[in-house]
C-alpha positions as CSV (number, residue, x, y, z in Angstrom):
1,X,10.2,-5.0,17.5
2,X,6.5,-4.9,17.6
3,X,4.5,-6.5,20.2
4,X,1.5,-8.6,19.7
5,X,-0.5,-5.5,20.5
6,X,1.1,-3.6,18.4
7,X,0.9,-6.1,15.6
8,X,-2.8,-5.8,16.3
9,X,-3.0,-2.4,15.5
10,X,-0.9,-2.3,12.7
11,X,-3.0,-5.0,10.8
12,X,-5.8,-2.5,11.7
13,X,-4.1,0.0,10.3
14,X,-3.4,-2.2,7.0
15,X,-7.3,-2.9,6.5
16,X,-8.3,0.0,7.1
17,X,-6.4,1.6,4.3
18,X,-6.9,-1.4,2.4
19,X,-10.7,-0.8,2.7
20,X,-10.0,3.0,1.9
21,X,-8.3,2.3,-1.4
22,X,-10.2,-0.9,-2.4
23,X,-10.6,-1.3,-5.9
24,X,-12.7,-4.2,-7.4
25,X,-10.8,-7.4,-7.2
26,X,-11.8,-8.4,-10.4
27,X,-10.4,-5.4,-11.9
28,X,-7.5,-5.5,-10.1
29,X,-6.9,-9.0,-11.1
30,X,-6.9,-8.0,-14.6
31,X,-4.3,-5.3,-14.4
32,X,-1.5,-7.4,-13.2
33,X,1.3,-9.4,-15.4
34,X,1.1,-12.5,-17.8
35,X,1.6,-16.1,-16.0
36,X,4.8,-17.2,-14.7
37,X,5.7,-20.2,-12.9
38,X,5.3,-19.9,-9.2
39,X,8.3,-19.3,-6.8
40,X,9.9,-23.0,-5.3
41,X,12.3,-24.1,-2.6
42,X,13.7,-25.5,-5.9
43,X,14.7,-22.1,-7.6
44,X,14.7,-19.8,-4.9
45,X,17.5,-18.4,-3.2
46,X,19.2,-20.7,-0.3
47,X,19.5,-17.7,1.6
48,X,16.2,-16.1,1.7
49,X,13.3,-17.8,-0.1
50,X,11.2,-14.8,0.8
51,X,13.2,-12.0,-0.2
52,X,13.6,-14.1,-4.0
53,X,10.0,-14.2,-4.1
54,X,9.2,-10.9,-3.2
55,X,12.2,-9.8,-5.9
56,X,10.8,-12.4,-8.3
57,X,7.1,-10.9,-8.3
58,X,8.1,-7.5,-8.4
59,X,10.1,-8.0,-11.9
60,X,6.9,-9.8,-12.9
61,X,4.6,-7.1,-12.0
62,X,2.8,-10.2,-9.8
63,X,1.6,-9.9,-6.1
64,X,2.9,-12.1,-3.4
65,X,1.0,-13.5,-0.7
66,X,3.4,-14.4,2.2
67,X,2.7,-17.0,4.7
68,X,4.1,-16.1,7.9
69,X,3.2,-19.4,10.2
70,X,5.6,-20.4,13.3
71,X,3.8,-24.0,14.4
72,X,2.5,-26.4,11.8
73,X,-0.6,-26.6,14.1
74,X,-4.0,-27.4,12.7
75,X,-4.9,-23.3,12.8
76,X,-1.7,-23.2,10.8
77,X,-2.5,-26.2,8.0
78,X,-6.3,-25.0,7.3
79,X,-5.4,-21.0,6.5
80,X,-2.7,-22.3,4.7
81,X,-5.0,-24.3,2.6
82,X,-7.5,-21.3,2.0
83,X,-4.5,-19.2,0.7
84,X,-3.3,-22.0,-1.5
85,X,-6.5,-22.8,-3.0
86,X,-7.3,-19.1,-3.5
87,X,-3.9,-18.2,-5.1
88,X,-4.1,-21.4,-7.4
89,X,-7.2,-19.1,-8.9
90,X,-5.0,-15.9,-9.3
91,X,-1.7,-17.8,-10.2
92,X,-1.6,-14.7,-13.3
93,X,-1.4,-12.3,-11.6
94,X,0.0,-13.6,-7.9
95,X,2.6,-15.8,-6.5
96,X,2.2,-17.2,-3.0
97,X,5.5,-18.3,-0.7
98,X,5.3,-20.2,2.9
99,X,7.8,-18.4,5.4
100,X,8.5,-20.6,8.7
101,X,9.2,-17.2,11.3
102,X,11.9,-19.8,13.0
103,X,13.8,-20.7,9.6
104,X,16.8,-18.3,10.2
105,X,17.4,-18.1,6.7
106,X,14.7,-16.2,6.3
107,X,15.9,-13.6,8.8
108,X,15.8,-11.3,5.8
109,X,12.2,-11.3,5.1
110,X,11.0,-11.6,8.6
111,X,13.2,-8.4,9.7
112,X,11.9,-6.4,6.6
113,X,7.9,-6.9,8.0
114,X,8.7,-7.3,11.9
115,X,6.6,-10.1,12.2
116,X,8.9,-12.2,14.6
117,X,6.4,-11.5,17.6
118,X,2.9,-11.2,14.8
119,X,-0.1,-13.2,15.6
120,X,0.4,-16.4,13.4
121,X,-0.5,-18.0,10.7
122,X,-0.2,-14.2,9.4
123,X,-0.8,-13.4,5.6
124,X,0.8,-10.1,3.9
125,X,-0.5,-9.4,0.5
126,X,2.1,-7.3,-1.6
127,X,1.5,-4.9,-4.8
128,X,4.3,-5.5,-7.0
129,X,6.0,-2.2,-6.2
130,X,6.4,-3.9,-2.6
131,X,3.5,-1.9,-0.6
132,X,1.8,-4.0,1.8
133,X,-1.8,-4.1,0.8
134,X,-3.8,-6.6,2.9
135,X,-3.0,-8.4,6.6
136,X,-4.4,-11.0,7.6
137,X,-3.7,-12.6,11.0
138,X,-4.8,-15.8,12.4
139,X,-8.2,-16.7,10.4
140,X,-9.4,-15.2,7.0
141,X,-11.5,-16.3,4.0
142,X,-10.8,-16.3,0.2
143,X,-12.8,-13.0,-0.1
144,X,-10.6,-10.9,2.3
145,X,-7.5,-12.4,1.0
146,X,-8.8,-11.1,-2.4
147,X,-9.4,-7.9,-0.9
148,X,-5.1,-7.6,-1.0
149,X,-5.6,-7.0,-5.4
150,X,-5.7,-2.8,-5.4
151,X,-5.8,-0.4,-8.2
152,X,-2.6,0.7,-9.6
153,X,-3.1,4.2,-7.8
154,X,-3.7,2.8,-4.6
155,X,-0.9,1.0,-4.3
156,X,1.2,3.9,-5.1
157,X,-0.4,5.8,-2.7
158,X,0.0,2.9,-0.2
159,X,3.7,2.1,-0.1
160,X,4.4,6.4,-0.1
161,X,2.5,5.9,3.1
162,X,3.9,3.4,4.4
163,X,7.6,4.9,3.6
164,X,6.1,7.2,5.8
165,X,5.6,10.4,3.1
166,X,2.8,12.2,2.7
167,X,1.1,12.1,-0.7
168,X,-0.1,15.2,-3.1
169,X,-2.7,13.2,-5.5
170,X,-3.6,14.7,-8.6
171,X,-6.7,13.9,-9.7
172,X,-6.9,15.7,-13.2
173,X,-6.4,14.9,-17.3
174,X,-6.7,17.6,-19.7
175,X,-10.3,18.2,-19.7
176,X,-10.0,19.4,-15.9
177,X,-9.6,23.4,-15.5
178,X,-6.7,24.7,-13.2
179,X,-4.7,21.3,-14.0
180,X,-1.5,23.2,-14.5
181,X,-2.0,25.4,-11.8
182,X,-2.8,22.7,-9.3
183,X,0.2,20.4,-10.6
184,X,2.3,23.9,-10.1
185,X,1.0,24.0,-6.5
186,X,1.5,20.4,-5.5
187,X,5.7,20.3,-7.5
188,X,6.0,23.9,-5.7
189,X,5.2,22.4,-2.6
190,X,7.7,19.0,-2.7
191,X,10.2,21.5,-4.1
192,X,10.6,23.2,-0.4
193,X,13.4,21.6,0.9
194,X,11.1,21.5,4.6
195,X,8.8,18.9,2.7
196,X,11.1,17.1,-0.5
197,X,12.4,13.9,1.1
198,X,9.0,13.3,2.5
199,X,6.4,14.0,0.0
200,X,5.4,12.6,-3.2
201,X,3.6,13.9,-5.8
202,X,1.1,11.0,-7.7
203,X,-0.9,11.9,-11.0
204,X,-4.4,10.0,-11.0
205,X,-6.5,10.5,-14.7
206,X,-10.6,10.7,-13.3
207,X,-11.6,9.0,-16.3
208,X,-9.9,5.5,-15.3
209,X,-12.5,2.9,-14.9
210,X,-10.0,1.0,-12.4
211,X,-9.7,3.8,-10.0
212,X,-13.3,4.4,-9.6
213,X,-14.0,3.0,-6.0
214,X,-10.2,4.8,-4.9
215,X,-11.8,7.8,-6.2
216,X,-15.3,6.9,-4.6
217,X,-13.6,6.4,-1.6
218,X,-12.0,9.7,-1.2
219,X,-15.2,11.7,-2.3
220,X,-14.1,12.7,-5.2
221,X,-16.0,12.8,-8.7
222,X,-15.0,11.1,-11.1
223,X,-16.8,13.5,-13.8
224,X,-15.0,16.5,-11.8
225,X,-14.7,19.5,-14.3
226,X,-12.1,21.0,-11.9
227,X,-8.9,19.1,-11.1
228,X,-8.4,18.0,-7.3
229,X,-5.3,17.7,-4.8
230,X,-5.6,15.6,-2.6
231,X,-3.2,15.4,0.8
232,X,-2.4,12.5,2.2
233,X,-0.8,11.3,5.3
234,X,0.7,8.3,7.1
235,X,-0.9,6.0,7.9
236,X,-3.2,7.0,5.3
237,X,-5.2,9.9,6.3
238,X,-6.8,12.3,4.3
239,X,-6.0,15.7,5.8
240,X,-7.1,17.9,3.2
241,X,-8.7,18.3,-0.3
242,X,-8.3,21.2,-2.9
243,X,-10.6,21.8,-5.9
244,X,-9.0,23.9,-8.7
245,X,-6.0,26.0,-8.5
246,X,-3.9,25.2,-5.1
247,X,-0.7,26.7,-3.9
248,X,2.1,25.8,-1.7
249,X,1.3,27.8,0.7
250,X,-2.2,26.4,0.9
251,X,-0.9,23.0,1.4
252,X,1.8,24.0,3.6
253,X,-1.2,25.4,6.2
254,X,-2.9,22.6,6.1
255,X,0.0,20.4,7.1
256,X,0.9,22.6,9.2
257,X,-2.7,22.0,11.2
258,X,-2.1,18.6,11.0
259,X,1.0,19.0,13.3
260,X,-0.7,17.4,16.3
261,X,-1.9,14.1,14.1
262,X,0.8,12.1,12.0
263,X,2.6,15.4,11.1
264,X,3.6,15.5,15.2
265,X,7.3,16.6,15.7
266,X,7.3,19.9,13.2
267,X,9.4,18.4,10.6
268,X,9.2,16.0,7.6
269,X,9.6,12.1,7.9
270,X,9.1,9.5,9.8
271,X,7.2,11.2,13.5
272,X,6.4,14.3,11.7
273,X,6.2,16.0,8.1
274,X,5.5,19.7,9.4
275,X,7.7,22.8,9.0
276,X,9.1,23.8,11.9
């Protein structure tokens, strides 16, 4: 169970990868599903009204905003009418469900995120593959609750890291040189069985307008004639970055000089993702 403190840091944590992998709102926006009605007390689940929500979006390729609150103070009321009136905007591609932290039916939902001891009202803005994207505790403003839309990639990269892999990202297409030989080095490298539970290997195309700022982000040109690798690592640090051909054993050095950062412990998964 995480301790205010703790909570502090890990909505740090959240924005700081969420400023990382920003994409334009407005683009993000665009990329999600076709409308559907928004979740209800009336046709959610009697046991968990969260967990059918976050189940419900998901199928829908929406976002969820979650509204963690625990007293229906005034603090409570006013964010809660900022996210309402912001998600009424972005009801296309975003649902939006109210979770009371002392409603044990909900036990579900607030077990899955830890937030029984969060700063409240607390916001968590899911991708529709589940990864948490934006956290906002206490006091926030439409603009940083729209923040929460990423680009496709991002989000992938986002809930790897938050599963606690690290992340080979591919950033080629077929007008890159060395593509197959850096996709070789990167599918060499999960295929150790030191690193395959905790790695994943995610393709990005440089020529997608919707992963621009990701790409701008991470320093990496979008007109690159040479494909790049990327290595990731929880929480969502960039420990290295390959230009052209890459080999396992490349990558495995590298992580293996990260062993005193997230890769701690000499082995892969949660506490490290080093060979011993």
């Amino acid at each position: 169970m995480k301790s205010r403190s703790q909570w502090t840091f890990f909505v740090a944590a959240t924005i700081a990868l969420s400023g990382l992998f920003a994409v334009s709102s407005a683009q993000a926006v665009a990329q999600t599903a076709q409308p559907r009605t928004v979740v209800s007390s009336a046709t959610a689940s009697s046991a968990s009204r969260g967990m059918t929500a976050i189940d419900e979006a998901a199928k829908d390729g929406k976002y969820l905003f979650v509204f963690f609150w625990k007293q229906n103070d005034t603090q409570s009321q006013t964010m809660y009418k900022v996210l309402k009136t912001a998600t009424a905007k972005w009801a296309d591609s975003a649902d939006l469900v109210s979770i009371p932290i002392i409603d044990r039916k909900e036990k579900a939902i607030i077990d899955k995120f830890d937030v029984s001891r969060a700063p409240m009202p607390l916001v968590l803005a899911l991708a529709p593959n589940g990864a948490i994207t934006k956290a906002c505790p206490i006091k926030f403003d439409e603009k940083q609750l729209q923040e929460g839309f990423v680009s496709p990639c991002t989000a992938k990269c986002l809930k790897c890291l938050q599963d606690q892999k690290i992340v080979l990202l591919c950033v080629q297409n077929q007008k890159t040189q060395f593509s197959q030989a850096a996709w070789k080095g990167a599918q060499d490298f999960k295929a150790d069985a030191r690193f395959a539970k905790a790695t994943e290997v995610v393709s990005l195309d440089p020529s997608d307008q919707a992963e621009a700022t990701f790409l701008g982000d991470l320093e990496v040109d979008p007109k690159t004639l040479q494909a790049v690798t990327v290595l990731l690592a929880p929480p969502g640090q960039p420990i290295a970055k390959f230009a052209g051909v890459v080999t396992k054993d490349q990558i495995v050095a590298k992580v293996s000089a990260a062993q005193s950062g997230p890769c701690a412990g000499g082995q892969c998964g949660p506490g490290g993702c080093c060979p011993k």
